[in-house]
N, C-alpha and C positions, 0 to 999 in steps of 0.2 A: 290512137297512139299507145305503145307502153307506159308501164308504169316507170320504166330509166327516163324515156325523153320527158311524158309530164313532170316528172323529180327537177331532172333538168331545167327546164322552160322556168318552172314555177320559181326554182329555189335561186336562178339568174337573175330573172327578172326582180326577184324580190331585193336580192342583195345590189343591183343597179340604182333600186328604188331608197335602199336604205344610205347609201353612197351619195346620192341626188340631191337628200334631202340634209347631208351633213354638208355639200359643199355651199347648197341653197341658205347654212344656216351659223356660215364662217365667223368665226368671232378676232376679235381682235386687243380687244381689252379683256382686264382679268377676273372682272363681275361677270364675263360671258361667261369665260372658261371655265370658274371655279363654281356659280350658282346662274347662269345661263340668264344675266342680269335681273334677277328678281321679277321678272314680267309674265310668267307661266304662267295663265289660266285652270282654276282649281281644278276646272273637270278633266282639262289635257295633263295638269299635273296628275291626276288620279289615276289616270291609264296608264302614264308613266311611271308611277310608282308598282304599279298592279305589275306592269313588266318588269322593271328591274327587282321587282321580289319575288316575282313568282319565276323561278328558274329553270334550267333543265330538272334540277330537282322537284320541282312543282310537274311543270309536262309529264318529263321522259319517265321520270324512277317512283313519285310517290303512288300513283294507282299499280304498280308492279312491285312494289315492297306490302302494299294491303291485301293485292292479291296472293302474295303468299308467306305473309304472315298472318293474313286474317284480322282478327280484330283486333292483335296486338301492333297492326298497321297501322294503325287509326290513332298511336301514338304523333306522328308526323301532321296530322291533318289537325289535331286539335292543339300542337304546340304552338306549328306555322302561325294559327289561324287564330288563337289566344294571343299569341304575343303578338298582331301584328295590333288586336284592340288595343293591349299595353300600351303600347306604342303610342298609338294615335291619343287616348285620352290622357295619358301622363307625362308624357313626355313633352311632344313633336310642338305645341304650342308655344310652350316656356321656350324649348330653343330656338325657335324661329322668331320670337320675341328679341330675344338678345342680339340674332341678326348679324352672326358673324359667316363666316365661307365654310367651314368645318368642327368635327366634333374635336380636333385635338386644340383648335383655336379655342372653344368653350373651355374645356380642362386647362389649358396653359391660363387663362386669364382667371376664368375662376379662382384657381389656387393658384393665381402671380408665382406660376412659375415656368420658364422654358424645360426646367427637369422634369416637367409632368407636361408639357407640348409633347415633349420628345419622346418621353415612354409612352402618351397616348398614338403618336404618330407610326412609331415602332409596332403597338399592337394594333395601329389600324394594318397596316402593311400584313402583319402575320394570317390577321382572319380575312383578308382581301386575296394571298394568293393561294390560301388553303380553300376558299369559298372556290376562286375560278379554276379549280383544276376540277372539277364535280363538273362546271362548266363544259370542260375544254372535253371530258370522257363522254359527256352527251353530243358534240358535235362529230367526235370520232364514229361514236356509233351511227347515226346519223347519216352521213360523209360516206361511210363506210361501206354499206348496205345499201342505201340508194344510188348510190352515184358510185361505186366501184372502186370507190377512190383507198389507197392504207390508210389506216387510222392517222399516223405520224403528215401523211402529206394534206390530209385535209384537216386537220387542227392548226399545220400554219397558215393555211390558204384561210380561215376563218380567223384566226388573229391578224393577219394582214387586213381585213375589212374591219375586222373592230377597232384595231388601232388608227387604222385613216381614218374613221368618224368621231375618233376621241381626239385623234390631231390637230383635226380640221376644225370641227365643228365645236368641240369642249364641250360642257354641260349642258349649252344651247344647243347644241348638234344632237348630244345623243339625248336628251327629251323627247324632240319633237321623233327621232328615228326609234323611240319607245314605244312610241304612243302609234307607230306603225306598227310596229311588232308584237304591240298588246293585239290591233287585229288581227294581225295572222295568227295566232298563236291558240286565240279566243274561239274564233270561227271553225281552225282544225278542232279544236279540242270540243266545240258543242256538235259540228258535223258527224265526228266517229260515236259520239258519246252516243248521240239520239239515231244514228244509223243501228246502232247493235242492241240498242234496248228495244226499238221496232224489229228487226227481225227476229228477237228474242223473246217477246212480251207482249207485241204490238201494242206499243204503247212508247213514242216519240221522245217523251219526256224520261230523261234515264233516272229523274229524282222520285218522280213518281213511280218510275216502273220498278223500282227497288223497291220502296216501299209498300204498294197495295201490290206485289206479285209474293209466289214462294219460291221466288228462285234463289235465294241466298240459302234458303234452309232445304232446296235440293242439289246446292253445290256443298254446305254441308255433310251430306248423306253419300254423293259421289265420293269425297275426302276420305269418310271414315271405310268405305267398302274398298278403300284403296290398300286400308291401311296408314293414312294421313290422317292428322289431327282433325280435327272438327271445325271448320270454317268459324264460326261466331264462338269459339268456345276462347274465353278469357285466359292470359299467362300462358298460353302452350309457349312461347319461344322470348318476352324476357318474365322474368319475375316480378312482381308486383312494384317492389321497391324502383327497377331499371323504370318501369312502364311511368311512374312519377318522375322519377330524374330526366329521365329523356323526354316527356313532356315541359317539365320546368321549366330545362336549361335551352330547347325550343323559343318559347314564351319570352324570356328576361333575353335568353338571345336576341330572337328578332328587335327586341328593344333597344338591345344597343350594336344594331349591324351602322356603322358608319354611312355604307350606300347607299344606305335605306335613310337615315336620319336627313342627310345632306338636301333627300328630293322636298323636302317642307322648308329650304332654307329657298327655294326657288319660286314661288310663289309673293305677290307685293305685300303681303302683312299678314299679322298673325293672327287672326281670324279665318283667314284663305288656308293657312294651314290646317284648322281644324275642316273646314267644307271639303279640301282635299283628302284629307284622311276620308271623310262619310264618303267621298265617289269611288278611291282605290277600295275599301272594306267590299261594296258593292260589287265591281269590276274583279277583284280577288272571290268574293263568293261563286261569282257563275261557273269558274272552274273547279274552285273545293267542296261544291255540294255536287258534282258531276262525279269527279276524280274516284268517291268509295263506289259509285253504281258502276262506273265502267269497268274496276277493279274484280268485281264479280260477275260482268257478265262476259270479263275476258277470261280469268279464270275457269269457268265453265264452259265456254266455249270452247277452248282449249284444251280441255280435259274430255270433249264429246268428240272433235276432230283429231284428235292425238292416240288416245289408247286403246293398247288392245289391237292397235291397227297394226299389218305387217310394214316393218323396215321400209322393204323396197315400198310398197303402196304411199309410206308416208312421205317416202325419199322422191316420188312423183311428184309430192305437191309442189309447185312451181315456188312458192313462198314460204316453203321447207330448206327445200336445195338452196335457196337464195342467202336465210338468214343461216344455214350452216356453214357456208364459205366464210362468214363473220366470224367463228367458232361461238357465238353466243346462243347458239341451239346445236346440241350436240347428241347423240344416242351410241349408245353402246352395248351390246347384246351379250350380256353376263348371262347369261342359262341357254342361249342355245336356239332357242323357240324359233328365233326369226319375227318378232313382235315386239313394241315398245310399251314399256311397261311403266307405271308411274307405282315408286314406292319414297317411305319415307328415307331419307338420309341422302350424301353425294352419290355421284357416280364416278367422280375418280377426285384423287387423293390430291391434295395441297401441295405448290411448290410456291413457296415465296408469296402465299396468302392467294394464292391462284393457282383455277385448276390445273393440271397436271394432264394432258389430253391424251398422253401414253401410259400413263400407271391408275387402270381402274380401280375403284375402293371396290372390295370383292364383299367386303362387311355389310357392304347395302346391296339391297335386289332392286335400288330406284334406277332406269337403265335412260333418263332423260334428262338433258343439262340444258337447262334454258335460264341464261338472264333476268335477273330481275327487271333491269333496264330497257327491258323488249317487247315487256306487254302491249303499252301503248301504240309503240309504233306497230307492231306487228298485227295488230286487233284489225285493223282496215280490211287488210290480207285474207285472216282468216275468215273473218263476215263475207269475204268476197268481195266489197264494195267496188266502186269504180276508179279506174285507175286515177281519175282526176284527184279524189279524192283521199287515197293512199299517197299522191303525191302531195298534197296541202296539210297533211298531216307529219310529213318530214318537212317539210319549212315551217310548218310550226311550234316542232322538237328544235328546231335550228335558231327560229327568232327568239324562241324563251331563254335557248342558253346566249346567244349574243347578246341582247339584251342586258340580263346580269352582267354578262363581264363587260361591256359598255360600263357600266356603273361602277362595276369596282376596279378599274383600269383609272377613269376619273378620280376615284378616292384616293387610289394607289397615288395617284401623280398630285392629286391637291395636298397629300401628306406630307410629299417630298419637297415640293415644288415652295409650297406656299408655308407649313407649319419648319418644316427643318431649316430651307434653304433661305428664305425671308424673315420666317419671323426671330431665327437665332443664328443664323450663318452670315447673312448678309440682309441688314434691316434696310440696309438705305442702295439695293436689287435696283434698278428701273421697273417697270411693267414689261418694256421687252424681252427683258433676263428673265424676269420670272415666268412669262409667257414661255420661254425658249426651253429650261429646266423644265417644265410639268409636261413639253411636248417629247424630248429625248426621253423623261421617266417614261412614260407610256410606252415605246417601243420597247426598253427594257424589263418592264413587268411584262409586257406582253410575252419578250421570251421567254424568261422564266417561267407564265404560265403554261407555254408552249409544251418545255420540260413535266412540268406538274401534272399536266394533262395525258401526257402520254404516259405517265408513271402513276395513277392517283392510286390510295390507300385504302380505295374499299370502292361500292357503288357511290351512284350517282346522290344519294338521298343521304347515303353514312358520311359521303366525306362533307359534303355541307352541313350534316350536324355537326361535326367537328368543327367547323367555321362558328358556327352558333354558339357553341361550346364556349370558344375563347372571347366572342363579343359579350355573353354570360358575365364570366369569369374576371372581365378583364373593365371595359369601357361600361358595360351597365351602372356597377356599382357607384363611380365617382361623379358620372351622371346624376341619378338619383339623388344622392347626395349633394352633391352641388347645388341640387334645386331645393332641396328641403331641408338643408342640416346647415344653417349658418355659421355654424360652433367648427363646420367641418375644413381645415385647413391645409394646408399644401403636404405636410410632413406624412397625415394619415393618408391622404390621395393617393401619394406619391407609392409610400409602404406599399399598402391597400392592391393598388393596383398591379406592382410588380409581384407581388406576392401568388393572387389569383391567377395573373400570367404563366407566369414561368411552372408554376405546380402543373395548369392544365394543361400547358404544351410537352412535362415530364409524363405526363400518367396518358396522355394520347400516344405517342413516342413511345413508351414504352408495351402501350398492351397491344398495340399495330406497329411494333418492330418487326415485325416479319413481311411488310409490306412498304417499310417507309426504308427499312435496314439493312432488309435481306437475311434479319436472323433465323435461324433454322425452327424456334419457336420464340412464342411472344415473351417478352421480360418479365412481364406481369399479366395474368388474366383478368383481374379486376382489382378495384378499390373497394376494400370492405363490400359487397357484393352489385358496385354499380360499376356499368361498362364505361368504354370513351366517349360515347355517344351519351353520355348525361353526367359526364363527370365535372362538365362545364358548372352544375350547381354547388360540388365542394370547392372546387377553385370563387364562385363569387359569394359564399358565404365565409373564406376564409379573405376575400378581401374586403368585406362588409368589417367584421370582427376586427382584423387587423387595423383599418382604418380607423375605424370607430376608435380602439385605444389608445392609439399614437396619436390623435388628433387631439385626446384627452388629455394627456400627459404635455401635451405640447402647446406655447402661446395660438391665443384664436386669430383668424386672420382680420386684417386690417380693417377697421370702420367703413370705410369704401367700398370693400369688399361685399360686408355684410350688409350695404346700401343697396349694389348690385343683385344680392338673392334675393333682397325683397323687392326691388325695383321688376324680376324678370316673372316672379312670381303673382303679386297684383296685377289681376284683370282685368283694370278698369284702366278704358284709352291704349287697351292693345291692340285693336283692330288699327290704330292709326300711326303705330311702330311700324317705321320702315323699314329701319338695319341698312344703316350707310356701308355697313364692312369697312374693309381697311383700305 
């Protein structure tokens, strides 16, 4: 068979399967929908977390951002993959302790107040539908290139299956439809990995074949004879200071992504939380210690199949012509030659933060436009592998981004659903009503992601650090505090929070106005020398500061209060904390 029909067969059958198991996993009450009633099993929790965090941006875009930024890539691997330890040992315990359905539930009760429900619920919304449009560009591509489909009609056609298993099924549904699509996703991603390191190294193991081979320091060497930077050479593309902030804000992000918090709230007690975080860290490793080896063996490969060759010879290859219909591989022949040429710089000039496919940049002699977002998928291809194989590798660029947006489709709807509409609009809701609100939320965020997706503000890896960014900026801080700072009370939370917010959502908005805007050039280039992709760490140091004084200046909160942070905080007879919820 082709590689269209196995695309086909696989990626049907899969999304029949994941359909299957939301109907097989119906809920009916609001423990199901909002924490999938507290019954997940730690290690099924762990695979479910492993997928709703590891994203299209994990699959599709981080081994094609290392491959060509190099080692200044490896900022994304070691953010993700630090803060998700954050996570797990400082946080995820204590809240799962407390035992309520969401993080704006935590912040509104901590600091007794609905004014800090409602700003945490607001900045959950903001980093949820900026997180799934990163999402919704990996299924376009995806969609797009395998199955022939436009990017615009197979982003609804994939929000329509996400949102029926967040409808159906609620938090119980999309668990158990996680922890399917950690397999596909796991399996594509070791099958390509260890396919190209054997034919490249012979040596199965792509961890290994990175490290006891010199193939990274002869894709080096390729780089520099190109005229390209030097593959392992430090700060060629951000500057040292970017390379920390965009790590940081990484880190404290993934600490405080709501989606991600929520899956330790589903588990029977909080001990189970902590063994669930050790299985996801686990299930998270096998593809982040995979993800920098593939990144150079695709890179190289690709620079061995690609230059120097002629046009038409390259335009032969079957999986050349394919992904150029995409426009995400593109060539353009600036000198004449008839040969494709890899230099440094674009090959044609910006419109609206995006190539320009009629006006070549004549300033570069680089004459090859290829996607960051296209490495992975494309890697199968060029290895030659078998088509079975190429097609398991788009369903599982496909599960990783449904997945994610499964989870934040969920947050989206527990935010509205249950922190706006229940716990400050209508406290005395039925279960029916609120069951009914977080299923219409769902259809509605999913449009809007629909839009987001077909518009997003950069690749697949940028726009979700911007998501990170404002969980950083925004939800970390009052978190953290909450659990540690008993002195810390509603007034500075509140400040704190909005402060962080709104700055990081001005200073992202502003230096990606020309993709969020359509301005002709960005508003601002950077802050003091950090980009939008780590700016998320001045937004949650000025809500740390902020908070901290205003909380000072202002009466401490109530004796109850501060019974509750020590209550959620001592370890002793957590393991047999249920968390009734509300």
């Amino acid at each position: 068979m082709t590689v269209e029909t196995w695309t086909w067969s696989i990626i049907i059958l899969t999304l029949i399967a994941y359909g299957y198991i939301a109907w097989r996993t119906h809920v009916k009450e609001v423990e199901g929908f909002y924490v999938a009633g507290r019954g997940v099993h730690p290690i099924l929790n762990g695979m479910a977390t492993a997928a709703d965090w590891m994203s299209a941006a994990s699959f599709i875009s981080m081994a094609g951002l290392i491959s060509f930024l190099g080692f200044d890539g490896t900022v994304y691997l070691m953010g993700w993959t630090g803060g998700y330890v954050l996570l797990a040992l400082l946080l995820a315990p204590y809240l799962r302790k407390y035992g309520k359905f969401t993080v704006p539930d935590f912040i509104g009760d901590r600091y007794y107040s609905n004014t800090a429900r409602a700003v945490a619920a607001i900045a959950t919304i903001f980093i949820s539908l900026t997180y799934i449009s990163g999402q919704m560009r990996g299924v376009g591509i995806v969609l797009s290139r395998y199955l022939g489909v436009d990017i615009t009609t197979g982003i609804i056609t994939a929000l329509v299956v996400v949102a029926f298993i967040g409808v159906i099924g609620g938090m119980k549904g999309i668990t158990y439809t996680q922890v399917a699509q950690y397999g596909v996703l796991i399996l594509a991603y070791l099958f390509v990995g260890g396919a190209i390191a054997l034919i490249l190294t012979g040596n199965p193991i792509p961890q290994l074949a990175l490290t006891f081979t010199d193939i990274a320091t002869r894709l080096s060497q390729i780089q520099v004879d190109l005229g390209l930077k030097e593959y392992v050479a430090p700060f060629g593309n951000f500057t040292m200071l970017q390379v920390f902030t965009i790590t940081l804000a990484l880190m404290v992000g993934t600490a405080g992504l709501p989606h991600v918090i929520v899956r330790f709230y589903t588990v029977p007690k909080a001990s189970d939380a902590r063994i669930s975080a050790g299985w996801a860290l686990l299930f998270i490793g096998l593809l982040y210690t995979t993800a920098p080896a593939l990144a150079v063996f695709a890179k190289y490969n690709l620079l061995q199949t690609l230059n120097g060759k002629s046009i038409e010879e390259v335009r032969a290859i079957d999986w050349v012509a394919k992904w150029e219909k995409t426009k995400l591989l593109t060539f353009y022949d600036k000198d004449g030659d008839g040969k494709v040429n890899f230099a440094p710089g674009r090959v044609f000039k910006l419109s609206g933060g995006r190539p320009d496919f009629n006006n070549p940049d004549m300033n570069s002699k680089n004459e090859i436009h290829i996607d960051n977002d296209i490495i992975v998928l494309s890697t199968p291809e060029v290895a030659k592998l078998a088509p079975l194989i190429i097609a398991l590798v788009a369903a599982g660029g496909l599960a990783a981004a449904l997945s994610t947006a499964d989870g934040l489709l969920i947050a989206m709807s527990s935010a509205v659903s249950h922190d706006l509409y229940y716990r400050i609009l209508r406290p005395k809701a039925t279960e029916a009503q609120r069951l009914l609100v977080g299923r219409i939320v769902i259809f509605i965020a999913a449009a809007i992601a629909a839009y987001l997706g077909i518009r997003p503000p950069g690749f697949v890896a940028e726009v979700v650090a911007f998501a990170f960014g404002l969980a950083a900026a925004s939800l970390f801080p009052p978190i953290v505090m909450g659990i540690f700072d008993k002195r810390m009370n509603r007034e500075g939370a509140i400040s704190g929070l909005i402060t962080g917010l709104v700055f990081t959502l001005v200073m992202i908005g502003m230096q990606r106005s020309v993709q969020i805007f359509g301005t002709p050039a960005p508003l601002m280039g950077d802050f003091l020398g950090i980009n939008a992709q780590g700016i998320g760490v001045v937004g949650m140091l000025l809500n740390f500061v902020v908070a901290f004084i205003v909380s000072r200046l202002t009466p401490p909160p109530p004796k109850e209060v501060q019974d509750l942070v020590e209550h959620i905080r001592i370890p002793k007879g957590s393991a047999d904390v249920k968390g009734e919820g509300h």
